[in-house]
Rosetta silent file (secondary structure, phi, psi, omega in degrees, C-alpha in Angstrom):
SEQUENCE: XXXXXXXXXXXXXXXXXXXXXXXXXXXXXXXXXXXXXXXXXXXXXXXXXXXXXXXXXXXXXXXXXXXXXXXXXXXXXXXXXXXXXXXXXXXXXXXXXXXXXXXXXXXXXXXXXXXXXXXXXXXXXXXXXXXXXXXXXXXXXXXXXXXXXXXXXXXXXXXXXXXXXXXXXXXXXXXXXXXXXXXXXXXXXXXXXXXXXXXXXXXXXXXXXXXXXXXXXXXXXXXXXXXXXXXXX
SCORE:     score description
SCORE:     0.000 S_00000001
   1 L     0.000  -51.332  154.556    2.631  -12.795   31.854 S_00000001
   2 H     3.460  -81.688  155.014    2.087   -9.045   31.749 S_00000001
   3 H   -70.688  -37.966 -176.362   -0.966   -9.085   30.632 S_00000001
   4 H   -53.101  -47.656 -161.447   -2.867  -11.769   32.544 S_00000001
   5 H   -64.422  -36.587  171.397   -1.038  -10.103   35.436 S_00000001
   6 H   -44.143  -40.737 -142.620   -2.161   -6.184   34.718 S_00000001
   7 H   -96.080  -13.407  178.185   -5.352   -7.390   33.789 S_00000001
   8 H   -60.427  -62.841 -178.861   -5.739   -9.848   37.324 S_00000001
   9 H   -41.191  -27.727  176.778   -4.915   -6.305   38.889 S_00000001
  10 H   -92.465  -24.708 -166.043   -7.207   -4.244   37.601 S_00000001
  11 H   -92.336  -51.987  173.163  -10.121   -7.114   38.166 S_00000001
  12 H   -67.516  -31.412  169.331   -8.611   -6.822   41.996 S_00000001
  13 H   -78.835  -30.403  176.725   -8.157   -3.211   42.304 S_00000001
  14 H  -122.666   -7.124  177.378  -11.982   -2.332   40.415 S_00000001
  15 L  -123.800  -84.469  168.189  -14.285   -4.830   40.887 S_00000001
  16 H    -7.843  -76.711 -145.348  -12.610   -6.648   44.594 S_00000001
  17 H   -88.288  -16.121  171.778  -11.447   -4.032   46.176 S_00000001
  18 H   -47.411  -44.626 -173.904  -14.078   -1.220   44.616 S_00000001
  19 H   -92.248  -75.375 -179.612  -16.919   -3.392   45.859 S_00000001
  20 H   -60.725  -23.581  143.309  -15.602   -3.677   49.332 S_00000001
  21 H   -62.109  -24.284 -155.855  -14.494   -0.232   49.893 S_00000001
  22 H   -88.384  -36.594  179.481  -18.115    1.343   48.721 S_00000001
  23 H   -59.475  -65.329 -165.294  -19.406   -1.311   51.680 S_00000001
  24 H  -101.664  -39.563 -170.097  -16.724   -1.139   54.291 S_00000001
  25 L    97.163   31.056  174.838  -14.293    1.831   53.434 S_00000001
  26 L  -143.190  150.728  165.564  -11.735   -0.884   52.919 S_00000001
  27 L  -117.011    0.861 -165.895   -9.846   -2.126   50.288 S_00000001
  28 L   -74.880  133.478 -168.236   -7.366   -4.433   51.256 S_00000001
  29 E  -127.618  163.177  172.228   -7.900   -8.180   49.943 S_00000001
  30 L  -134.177 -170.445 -179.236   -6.125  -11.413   50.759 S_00000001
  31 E   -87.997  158.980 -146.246   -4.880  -14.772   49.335 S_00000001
  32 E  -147.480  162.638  170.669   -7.169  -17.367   49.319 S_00000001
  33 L   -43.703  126.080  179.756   -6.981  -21.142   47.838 S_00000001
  34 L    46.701   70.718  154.461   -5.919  -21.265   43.964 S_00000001
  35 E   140.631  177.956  173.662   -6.899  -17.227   44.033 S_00000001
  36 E   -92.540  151.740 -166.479   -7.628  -13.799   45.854 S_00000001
  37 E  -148.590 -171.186  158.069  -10.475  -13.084   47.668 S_00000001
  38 L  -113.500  168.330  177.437  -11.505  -10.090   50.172 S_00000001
  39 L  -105.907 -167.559 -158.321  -12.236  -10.874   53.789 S_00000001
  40 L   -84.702  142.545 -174.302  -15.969  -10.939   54.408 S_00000001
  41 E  -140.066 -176.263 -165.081  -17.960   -7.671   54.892 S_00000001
  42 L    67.157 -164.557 -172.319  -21.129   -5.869   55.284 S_00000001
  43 L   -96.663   10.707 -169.581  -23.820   -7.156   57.253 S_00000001
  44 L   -96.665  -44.512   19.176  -24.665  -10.213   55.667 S_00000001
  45 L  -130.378 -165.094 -153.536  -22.138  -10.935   55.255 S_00000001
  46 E  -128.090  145.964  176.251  -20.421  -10.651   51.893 S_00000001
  47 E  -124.671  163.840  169.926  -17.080  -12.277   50.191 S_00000001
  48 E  -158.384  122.688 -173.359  -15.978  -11.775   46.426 S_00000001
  49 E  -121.564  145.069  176.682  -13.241  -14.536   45.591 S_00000001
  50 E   -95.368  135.981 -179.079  -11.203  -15.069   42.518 S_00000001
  51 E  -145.585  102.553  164.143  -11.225  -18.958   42.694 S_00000001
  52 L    68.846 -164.075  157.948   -9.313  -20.355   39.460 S_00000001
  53 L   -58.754   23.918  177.647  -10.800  -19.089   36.424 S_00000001
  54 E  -130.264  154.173 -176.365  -13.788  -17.958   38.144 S_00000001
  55 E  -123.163  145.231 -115.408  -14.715  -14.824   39.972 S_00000001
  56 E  -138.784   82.900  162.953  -16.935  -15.910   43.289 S_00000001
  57 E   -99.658  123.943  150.671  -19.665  -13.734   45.013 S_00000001
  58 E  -102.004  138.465 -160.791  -20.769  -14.981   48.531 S_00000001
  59 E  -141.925  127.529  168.633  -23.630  -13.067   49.913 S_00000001
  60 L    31.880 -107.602 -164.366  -24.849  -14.664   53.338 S_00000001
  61 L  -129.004   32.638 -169.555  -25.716  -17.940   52.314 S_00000001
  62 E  -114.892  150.111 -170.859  -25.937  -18.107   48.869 S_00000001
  63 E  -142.043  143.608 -171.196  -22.630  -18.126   46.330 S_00000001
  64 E  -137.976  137.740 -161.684  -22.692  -17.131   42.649 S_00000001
  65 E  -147.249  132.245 -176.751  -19.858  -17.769   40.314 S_00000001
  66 E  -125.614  124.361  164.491  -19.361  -15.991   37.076 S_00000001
  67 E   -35.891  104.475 -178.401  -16.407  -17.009   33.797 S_00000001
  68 L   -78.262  -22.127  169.716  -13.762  -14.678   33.483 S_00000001
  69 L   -59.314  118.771  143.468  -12.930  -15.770   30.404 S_00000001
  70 L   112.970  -21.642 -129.934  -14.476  -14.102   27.721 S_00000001
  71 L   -85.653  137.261  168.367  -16.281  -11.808   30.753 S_00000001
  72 L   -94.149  157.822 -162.683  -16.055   -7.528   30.068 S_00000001
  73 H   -75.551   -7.873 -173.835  -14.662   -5.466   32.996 S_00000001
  74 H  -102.095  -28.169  166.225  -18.185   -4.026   33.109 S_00000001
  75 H   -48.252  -37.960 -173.891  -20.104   -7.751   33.605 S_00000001
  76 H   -97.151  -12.304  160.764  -17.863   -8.966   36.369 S_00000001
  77 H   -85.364  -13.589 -161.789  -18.257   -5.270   38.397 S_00000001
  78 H   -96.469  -77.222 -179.963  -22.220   -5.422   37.570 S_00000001
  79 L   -32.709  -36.531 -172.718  -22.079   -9.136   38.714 S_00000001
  80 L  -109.398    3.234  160.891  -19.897   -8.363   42.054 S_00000001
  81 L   111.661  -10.591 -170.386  -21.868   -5.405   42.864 S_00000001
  82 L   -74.705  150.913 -172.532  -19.223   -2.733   41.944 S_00000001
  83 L  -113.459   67.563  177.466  -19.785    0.575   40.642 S_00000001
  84 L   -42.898    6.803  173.899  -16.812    2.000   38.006 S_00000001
  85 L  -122.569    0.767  159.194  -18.278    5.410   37.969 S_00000001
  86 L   -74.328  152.195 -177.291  -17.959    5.786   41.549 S_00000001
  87 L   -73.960  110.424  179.763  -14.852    8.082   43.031 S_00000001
  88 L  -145.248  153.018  164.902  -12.719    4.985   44.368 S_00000001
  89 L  -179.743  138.298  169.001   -8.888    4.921   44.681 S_00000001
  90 L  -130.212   40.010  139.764   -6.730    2.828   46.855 S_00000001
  91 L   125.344  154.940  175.405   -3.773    4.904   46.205 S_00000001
  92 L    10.400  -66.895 -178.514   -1.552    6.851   43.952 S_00000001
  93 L   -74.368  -14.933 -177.285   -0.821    3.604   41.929 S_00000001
  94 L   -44.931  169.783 -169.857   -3.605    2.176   41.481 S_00000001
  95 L  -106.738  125.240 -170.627   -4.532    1.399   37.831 S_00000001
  96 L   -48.873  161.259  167.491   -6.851    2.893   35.591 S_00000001
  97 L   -74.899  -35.678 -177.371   -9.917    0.738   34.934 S_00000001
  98 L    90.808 -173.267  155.009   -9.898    1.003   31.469 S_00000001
  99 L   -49.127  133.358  167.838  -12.597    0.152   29.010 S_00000001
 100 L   -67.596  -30.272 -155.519  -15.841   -1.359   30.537 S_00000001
 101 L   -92.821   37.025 -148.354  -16.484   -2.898   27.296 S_00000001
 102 L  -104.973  152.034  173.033  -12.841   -4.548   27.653 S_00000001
 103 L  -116.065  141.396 -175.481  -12.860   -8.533   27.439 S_00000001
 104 L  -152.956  143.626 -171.906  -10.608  -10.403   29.035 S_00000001
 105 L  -126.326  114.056 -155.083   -8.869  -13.583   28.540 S_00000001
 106 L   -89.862  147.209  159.633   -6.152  -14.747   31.319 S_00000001
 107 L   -76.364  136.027 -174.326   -3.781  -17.521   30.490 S_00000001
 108 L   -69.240    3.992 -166.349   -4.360  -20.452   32.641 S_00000001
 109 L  -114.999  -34.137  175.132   -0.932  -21.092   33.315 S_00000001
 110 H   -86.774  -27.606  176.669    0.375  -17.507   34.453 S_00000001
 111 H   -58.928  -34.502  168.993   -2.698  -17.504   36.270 S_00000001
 112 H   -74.463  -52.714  166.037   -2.081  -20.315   38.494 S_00000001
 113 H   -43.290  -63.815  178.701    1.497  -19.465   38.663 S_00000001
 114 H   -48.170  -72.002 -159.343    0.143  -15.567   40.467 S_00000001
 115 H   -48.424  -61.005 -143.038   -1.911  -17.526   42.800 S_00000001
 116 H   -87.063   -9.579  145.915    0.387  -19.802   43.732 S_00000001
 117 H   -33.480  -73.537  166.519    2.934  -16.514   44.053 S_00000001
 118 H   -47.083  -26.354  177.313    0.691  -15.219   46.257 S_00000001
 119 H  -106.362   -1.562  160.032   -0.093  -17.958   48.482 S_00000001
 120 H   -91.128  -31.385  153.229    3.649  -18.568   48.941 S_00000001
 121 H   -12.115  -69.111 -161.972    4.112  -14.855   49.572 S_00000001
 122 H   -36.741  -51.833 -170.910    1.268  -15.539   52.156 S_00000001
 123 H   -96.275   19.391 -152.563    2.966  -18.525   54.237 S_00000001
 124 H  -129.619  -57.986 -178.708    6.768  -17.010   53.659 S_00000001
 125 H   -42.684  -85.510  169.264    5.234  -13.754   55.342 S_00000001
 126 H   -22.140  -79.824 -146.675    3.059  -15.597   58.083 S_00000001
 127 H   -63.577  -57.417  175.425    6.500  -17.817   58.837 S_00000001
 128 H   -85.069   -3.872 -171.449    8.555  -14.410   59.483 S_00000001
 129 H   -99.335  -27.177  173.946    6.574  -12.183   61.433 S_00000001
 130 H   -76.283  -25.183 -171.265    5.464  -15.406   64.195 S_00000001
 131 L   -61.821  146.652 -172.593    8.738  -15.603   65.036 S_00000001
 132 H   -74.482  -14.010 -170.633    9.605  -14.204   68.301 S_00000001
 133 H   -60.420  -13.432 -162.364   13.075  -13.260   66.514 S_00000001
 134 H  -133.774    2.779  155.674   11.086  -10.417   64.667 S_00000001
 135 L    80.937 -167.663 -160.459    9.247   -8.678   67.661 S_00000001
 136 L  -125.218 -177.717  167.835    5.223   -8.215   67.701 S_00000001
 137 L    95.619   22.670  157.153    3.585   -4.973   66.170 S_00000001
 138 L   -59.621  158.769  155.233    2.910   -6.417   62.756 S_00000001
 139 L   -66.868  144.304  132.432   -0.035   -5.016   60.329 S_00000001
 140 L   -30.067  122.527  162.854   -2.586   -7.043   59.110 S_00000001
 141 L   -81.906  134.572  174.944   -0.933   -8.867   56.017 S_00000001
 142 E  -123.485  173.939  165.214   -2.662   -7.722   53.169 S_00000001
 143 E  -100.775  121.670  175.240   -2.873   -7.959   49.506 S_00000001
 144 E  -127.278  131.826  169.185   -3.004   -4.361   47.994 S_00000001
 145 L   -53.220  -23.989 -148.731   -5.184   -3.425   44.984 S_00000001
 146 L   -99.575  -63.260  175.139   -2.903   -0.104   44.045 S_00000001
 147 L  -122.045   44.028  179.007    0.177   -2.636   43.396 S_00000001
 148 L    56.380   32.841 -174.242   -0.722   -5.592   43.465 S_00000001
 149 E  -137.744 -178.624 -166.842    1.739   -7.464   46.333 S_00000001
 150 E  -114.547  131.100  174.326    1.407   -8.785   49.467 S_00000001
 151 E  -160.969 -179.296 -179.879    2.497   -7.262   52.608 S_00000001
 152 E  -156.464 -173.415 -153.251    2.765   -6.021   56.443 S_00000001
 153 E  -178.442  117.524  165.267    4.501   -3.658   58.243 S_00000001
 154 E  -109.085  144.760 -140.084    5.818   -2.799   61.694 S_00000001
 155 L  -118.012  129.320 -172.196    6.038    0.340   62.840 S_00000001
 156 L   -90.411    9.758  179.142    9.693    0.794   64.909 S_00000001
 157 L    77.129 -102.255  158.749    8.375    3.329   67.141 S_00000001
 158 L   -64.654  -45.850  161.421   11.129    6.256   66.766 S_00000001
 159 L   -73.153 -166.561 -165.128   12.560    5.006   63.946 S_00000001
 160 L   -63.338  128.629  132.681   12.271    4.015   59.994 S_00000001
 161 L   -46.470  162.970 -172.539    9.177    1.257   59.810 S_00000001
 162 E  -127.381  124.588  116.538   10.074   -1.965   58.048 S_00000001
 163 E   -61.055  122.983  169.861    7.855   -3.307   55.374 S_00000001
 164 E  -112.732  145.056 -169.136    7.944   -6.758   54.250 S_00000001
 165 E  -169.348  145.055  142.327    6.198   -7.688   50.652 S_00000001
 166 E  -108.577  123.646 -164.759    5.764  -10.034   47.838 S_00000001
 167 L  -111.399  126.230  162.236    5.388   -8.589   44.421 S_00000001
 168 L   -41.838  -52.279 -161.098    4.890  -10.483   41.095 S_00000001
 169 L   -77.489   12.665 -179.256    6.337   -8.185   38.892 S_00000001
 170 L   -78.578 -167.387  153.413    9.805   -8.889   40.805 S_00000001
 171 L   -76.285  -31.929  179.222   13.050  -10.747   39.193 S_00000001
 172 L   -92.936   18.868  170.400   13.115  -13.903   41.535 S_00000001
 173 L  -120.808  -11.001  157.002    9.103  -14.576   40.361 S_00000001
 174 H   -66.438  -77.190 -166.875   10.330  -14.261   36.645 S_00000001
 175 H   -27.911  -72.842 -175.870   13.328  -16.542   37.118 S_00000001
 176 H   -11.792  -76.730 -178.582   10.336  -18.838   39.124 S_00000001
 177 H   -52.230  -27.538  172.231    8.230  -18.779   36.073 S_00000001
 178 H   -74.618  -24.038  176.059   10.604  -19.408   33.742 S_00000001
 179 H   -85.585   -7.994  174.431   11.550  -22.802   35.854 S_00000001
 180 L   -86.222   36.038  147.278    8.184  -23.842   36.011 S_00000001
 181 L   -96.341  139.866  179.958    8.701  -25.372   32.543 S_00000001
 182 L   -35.090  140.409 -177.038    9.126  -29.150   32.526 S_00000001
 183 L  -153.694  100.586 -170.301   12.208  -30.519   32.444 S_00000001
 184 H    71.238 -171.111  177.062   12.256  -34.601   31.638 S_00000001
 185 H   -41.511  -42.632 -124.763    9.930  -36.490   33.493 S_00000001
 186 H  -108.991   17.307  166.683   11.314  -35.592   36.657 S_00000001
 187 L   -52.041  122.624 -171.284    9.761  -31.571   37.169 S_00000001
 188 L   -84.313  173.377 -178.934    8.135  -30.837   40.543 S_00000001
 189 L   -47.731  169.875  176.888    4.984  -29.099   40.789 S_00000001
 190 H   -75.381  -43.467 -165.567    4.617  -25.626   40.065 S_00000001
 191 H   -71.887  -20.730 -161.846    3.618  -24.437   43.710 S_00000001
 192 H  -110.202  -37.271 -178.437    6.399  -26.758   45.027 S_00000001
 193 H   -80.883  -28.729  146.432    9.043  -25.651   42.466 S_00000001
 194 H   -11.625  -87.589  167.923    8.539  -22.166   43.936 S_00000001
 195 H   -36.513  -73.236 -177.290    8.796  -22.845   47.200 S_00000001
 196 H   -65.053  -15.095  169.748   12.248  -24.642   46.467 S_00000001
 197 H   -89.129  -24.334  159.512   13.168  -21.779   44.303 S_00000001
 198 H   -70.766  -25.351  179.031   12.906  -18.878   47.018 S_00000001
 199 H   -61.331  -54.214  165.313   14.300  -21.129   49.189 S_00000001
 200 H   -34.058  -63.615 -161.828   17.425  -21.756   47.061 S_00000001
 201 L   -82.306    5.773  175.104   17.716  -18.053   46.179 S_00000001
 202 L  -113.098  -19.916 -152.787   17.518  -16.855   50.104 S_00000001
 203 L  -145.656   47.414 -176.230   20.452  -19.706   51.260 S_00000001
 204 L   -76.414    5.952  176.597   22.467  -19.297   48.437 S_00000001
 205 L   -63.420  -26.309  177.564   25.848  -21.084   50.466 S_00000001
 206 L   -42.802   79.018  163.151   23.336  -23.736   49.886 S_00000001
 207 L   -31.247  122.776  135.685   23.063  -26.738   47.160 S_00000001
 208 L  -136.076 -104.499 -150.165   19.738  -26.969   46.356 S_00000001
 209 L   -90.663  179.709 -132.951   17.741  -28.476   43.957 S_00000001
 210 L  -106.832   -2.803 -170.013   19.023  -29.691   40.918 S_00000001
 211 L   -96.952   -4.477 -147.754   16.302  -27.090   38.958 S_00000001
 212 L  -149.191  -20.880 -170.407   17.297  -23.829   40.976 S_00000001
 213 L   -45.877  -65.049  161.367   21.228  -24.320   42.091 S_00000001
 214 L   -63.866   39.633  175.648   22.189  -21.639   39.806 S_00000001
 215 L  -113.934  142.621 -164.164   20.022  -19.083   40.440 S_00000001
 216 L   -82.133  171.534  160.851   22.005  -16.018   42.270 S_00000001
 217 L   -58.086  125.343 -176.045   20.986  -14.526   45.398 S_00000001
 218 L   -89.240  138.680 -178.311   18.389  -11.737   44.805 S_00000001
 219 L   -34.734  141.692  174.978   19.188   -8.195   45.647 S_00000001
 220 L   -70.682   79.416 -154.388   16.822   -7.009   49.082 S_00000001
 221 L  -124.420  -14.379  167.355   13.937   -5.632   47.390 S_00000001
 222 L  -102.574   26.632  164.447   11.603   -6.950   49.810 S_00000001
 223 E  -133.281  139.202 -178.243   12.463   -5.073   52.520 S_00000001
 224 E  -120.347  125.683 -178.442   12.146   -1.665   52.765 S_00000001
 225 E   -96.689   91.817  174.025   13.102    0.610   55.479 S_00000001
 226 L  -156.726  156.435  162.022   10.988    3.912   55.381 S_00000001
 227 L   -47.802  145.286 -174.680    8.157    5.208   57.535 S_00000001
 228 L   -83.437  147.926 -170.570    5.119    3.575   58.141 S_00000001
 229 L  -128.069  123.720 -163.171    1.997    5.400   56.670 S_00000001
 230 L   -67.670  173.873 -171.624   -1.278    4.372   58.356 S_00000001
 231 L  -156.382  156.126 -168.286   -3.374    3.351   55.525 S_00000001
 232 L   -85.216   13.661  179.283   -7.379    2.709   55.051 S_00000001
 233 L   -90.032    0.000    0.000   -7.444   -0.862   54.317 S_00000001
């Protein structure tokens, strides 16, 4: 999982968000069915989507879809319009680019698994911030190329900001992954075996499902209490 996920990161962080800052002066991207996308910019206007194993340029009213599989980090930024020798960062962390002449081959199964991370992130996010229980004055939820999670942020006025975020690289999306292997006949989906495992792991007074009951409650890593820092995306 490592690698597909580093190398998903770097293909979001250098060709995604690289191509849409050089446009807009933004980098921020979000999650989109089975993948990541940006939202659309320039004048035509323009989207670049990771959809499955494919990476996705829409330009007005034409769409072009190029194989990631086998694909070098310099073919799929040539293809989405991005320039790697341009001065780009979208912060501190972001991740080197690497070799152009780098190939890269994602596993289809950790691959699906990130998306469907991401789009549970997406709706777990959405679901706390409408509540009136949690005030108004959210960020745009984003996706951020520099580390690769999904988040917002409200700014408390005199006090510490709150950030809320989901990150792959966390301990309850290993545990996840490790439960999305089959088990008898009777294994729910991956994107549904998720679901029910943050769910479990949030309510742990709870029974829940017969795949996830023993998983403990995870330490509060997605909330962070520090000032909010406006940011260009």
């Amino acid at each position: 999982m490592h690698t597909t996920c580093s190398d998903l990161h770097v293909l979001a962080a250098h060709v995604m968000g690289r191509r849409r800052s050089a446009v807009s002066g933004h980098f921020g991207l979000r999650a989109s069915p089975r993948g990541v996308a940006t939202p659309a910019f320039g004048s035509e206007p323009e989207v670049l989507r990771l959809a499955g194993p494919h990476l996705v340029r829409e330009v007005g009213n034409d769409a072009l879809s190029l194989a990631l599989e086998g694909a070098t980090l310099a073919e799929l930024a040539d293809f989405a319009g991005a320039d790697l020798a341009s001065d780009y960062s979208a912060g501190a962390g972001t991740p080197p680019p690497g070799p152009p002449e780098k190939r890269f081959h994602l596993d289809r199964g950790e691959l699906d698994a990130l998306y469907a991370w991401f789009d549970l992130g997406w709706r777990v996010l959405d679901t706390v911030t409408s509540e009136p229980a949690s005030g108004s004055g959210w960020s745009t939820l984003q996706l951020w190329p520099e580390h690769f999670d999904v988040g917002t942020s409200r700014d408390a006025g005199a006090g510490p900001g709150v950030n809320l975020g989901f990150s792959p690289r966390g301990r309850l999306f290993r545990r996840a992954l490790r439960l999305c292997r089959p088990v008898g006949n009777r294994a729910p989906g991956r994107a549904r075996l998720l679901e029910r495992t943050l769910r479990c792991s949030a309510a742990p007074q709870r029974r829940g499902p017969r795949h996830v009951r023993r998983l403990p409650a995870p330490r509060s890593r997605a909330v962070h209490r520090r000032p909010v820092v406006p940011d260009a995306a």
